[in-house]
C-alpha positions as CSV (number, residue, x, y, z in Angstrom):
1,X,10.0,-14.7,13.8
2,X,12.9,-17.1,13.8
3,X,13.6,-20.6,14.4
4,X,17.1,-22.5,14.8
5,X,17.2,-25.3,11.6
6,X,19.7,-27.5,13.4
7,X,17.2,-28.3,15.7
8,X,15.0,-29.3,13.2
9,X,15.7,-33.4,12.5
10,X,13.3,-34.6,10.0
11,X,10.7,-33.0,6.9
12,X,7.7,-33.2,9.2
13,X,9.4,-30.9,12.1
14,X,10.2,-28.8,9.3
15,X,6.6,-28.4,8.0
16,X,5.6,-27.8,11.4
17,X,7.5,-25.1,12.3
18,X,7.0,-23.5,9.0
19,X,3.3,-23.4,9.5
20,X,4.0,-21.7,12.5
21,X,5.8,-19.1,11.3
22,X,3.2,-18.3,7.9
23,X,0.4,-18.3,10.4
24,X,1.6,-15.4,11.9
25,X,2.8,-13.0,9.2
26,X,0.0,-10.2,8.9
27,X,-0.3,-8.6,5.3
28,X,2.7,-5.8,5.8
29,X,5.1,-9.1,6.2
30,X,4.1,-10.1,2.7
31,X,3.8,-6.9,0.9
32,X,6.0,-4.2,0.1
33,X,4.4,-1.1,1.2
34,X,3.6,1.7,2.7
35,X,0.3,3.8,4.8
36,X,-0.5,7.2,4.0
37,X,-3.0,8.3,7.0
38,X,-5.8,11.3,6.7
39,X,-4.5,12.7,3.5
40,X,-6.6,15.2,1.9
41,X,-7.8,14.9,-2.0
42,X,-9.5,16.4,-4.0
43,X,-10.8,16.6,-7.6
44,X,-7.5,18.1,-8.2
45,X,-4.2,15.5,-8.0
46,X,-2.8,15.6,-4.9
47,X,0.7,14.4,-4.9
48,X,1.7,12.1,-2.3
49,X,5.5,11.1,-1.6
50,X,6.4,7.5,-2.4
51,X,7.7,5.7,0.5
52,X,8.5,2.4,-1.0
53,X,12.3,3.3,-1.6
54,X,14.6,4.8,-4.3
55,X,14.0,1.7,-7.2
56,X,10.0,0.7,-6.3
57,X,6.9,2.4,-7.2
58,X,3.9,1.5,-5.9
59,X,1.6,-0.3,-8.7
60,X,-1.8,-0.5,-6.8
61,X,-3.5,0.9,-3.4
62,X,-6.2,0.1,-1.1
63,X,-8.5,2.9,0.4
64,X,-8.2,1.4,4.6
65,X,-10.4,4.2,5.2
66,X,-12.3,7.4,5.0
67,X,-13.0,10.3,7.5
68,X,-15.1,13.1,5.2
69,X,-16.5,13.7,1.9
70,X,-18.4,16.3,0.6
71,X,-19.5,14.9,-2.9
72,X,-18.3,12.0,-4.9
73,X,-16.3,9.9,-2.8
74,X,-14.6,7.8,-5.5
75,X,-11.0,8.0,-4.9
76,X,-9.3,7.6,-8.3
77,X,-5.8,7.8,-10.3
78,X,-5.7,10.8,-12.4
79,X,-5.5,10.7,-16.5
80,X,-2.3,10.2,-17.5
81,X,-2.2,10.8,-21.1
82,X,0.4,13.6,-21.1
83,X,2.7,12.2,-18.8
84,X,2.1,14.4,-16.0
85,X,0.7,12.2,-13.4
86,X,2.4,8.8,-13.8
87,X,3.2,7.1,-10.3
88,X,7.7,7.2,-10.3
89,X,9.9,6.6,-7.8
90,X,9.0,9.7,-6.2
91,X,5.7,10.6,-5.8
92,X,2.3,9.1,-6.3
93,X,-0.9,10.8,-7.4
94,X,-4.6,10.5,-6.9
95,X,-7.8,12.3,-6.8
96,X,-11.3,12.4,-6.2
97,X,-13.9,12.2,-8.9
98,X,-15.7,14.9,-7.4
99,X,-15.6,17.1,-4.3
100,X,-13.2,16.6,-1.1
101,X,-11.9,13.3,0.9
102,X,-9.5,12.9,4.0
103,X,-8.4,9.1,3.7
104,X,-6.2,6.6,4.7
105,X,-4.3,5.0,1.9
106,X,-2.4,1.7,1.9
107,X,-0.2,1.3,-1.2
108,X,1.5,-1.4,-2.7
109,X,4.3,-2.5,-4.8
């Protein structure tokens, strides 16, 4: 959205067109980020391609939904203690705790 500030003559016309415009971002408008639909995980990490941009990585996600599961259906980042599976500029990792998923992932920077 864009409005013209030389038609804007005092602080209050200001406000009001400013409310305007935050009312109608959505949640993309204010995040960096990116969707990831129906990928398949497992209890294995699955690695996903980060599509934030060559300097971000993403530092958190939100599960927008799930299609199957056979057992557990807790969607998790993998242990990272050797180094392996540390989220970088080009890929992302995660898993299941236990059995199979096909989700939709929203990740953020």
């Amino acid at each position: 959205m864009r409005f013209v500030f030389e038609i804007i003559d005092n602080f209050e016309d200001l406000m009001k067109e400013l409310k305007i415009v935050m009312y109608n971002l959505s949640f993309k408008d204010n995040f960096s980020s990116f969707t990831v639909k129906d990928v398949e995980l497992s209890n294995t990490p699955t690695s996903i391609t980060n599509q934030l941009g060559p300097r971000d990585i993403p530092s958190n996600y939100i599960i927008l939904g799930i299609k199957e599961c056979s057992g557990g259906n807790n969607i998790i980042r993998p242990n990272t203690d050797d180094g392996t599976y540390v989220w970088n500029r080009d890929n992302v990792f995660l898993q299941t705790s236990s059995g199979t998923c096909t989700a939709t992932i929203l990740f953020l920077k």
